[in-house]
C-alpha positions in Angstrom: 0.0 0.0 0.0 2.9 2.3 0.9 4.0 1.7 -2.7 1.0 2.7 -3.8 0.5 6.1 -2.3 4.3 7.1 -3.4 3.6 6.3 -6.7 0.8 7.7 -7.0 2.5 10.9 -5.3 5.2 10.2 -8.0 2.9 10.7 -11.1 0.8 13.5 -9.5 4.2 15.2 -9.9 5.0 14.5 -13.1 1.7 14.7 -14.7 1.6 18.4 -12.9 4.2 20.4 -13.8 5.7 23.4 -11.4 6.5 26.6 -13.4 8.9 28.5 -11.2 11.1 31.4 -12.5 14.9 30.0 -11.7 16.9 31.1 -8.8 20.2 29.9 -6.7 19.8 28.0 -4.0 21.7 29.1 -1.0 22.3 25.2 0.8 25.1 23.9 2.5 26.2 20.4 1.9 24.4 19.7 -1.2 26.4 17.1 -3.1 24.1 17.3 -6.4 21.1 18.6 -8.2 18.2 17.4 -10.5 16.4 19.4 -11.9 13.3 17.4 -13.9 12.4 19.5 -17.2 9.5 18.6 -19.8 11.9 20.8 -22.5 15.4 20.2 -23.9 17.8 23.3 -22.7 21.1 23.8 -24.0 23.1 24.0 -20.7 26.5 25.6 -20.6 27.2 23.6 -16.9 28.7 20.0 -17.4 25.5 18.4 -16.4 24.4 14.5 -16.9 21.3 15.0 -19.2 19.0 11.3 -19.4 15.7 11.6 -21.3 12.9 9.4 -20.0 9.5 9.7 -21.9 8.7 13.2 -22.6 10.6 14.3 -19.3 14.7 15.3 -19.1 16.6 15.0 -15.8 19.8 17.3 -15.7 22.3 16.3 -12.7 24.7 19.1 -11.5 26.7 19.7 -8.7 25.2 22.5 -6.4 27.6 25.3 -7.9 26.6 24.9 -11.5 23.3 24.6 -10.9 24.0 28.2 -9.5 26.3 29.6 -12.1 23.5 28.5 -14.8 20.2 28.3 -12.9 18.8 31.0 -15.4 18.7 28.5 -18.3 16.5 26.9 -16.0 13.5 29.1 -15.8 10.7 26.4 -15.4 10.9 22.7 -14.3 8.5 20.0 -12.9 10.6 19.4 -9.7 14.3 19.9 -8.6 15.5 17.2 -6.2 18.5 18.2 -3.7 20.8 15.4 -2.8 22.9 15.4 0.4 25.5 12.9 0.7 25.4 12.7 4.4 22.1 12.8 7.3 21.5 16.0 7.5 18.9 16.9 11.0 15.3 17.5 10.5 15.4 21.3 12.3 18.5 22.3 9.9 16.5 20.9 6.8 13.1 23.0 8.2 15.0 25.9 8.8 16.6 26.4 5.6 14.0 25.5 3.1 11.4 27.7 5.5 9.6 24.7 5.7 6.2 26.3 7.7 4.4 23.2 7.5 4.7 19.3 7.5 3.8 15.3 8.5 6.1 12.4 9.1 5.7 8.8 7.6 7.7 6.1 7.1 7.8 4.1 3.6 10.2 1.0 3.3 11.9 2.0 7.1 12.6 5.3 5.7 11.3 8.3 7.6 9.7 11.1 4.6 8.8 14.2 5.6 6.2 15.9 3.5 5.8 20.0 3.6 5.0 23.2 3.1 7.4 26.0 2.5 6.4 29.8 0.7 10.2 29.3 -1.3 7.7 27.3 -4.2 4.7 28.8 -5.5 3.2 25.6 -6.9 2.2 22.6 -4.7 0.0 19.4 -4.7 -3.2 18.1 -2.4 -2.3 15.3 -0.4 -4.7 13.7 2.1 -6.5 17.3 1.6 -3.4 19.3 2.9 -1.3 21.4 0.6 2.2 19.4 -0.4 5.2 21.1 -2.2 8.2 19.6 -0.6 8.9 16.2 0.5 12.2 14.9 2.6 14.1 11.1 2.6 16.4 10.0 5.2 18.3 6.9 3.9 21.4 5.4 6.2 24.5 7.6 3.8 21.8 10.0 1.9 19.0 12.7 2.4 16.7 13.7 -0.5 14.7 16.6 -0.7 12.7 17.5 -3.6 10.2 20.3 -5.0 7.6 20.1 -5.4 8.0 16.4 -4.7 11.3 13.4 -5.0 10.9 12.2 -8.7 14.1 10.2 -9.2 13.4 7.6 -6.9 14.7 6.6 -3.2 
């Protein structure tokens, strides 16, 4: 069942997309960035590009995602990857997270949120969703408006 309800969390973020005007992100200890684009950019950063379906997921180290975050002026989500645990309060604060529930899917604790950095957001068991947190054992995801490469 817990399946279930990500995936279906999943495709409601995919199927609507989150048109947000491009800006730096200001994080310490981000490793990497995806940002999840239904349009082909030409990106001057070194960035992995991989094309699934009508969707393109560019991978980027936090500083050129920065130096070129212009390029990308609207995307369906952007997913921050930390290579270490980073603590709940230090994730809260800096993402203004003003909102949120705890589950656990798989013996992973997800955090889903609220935060006014993101206009657009999803409905999820009737409260307003547009951030969601993973803490695996070496990793922590967060993603906007929701994680769409997997955990």
């Amino acid at each position: 069942m817990k399946r279930v309800v990500v995936f279906f969390i999943a495709m409601l973020a995919l199927i609507c997309p989150l048109f947000v005007q491009g800006k730096s992100l200001n994080t310490d200890d981000v490793t990497k960035v995806c940002v999840v684009m239904s349009e082909e950019v030409k990106s001057l950063c070194e960035c992995e590009v991989i094309k699934n379906g009508n969707q393109f997921y560019y991978t980027m180290s936090l500083e050129e995602y920065n130096s070129s975050s212009s390029i990308f002026k609207s995307y369906d989500a952007i997913n921050l990857f930390y290579e270490k645990d980073v603590s709940m309060q230090k994730l809260l604060k800096a993402h203004n997270i003003t909102s949120y529930y705890l589950s656990s899917v798989e013996g992973m604790d997800v955090l889903y949120g609220y935060t006014n950095n993101f206009s657009d957001f999803r409905m999820v068991d009737g409260k307003k969703i547009n951030v969601q947190i993973v803490w695996k054992k070496s990793e922590t995801i967060v993603g906007f408006p929701l994680i769409v490469t997997g955990y």
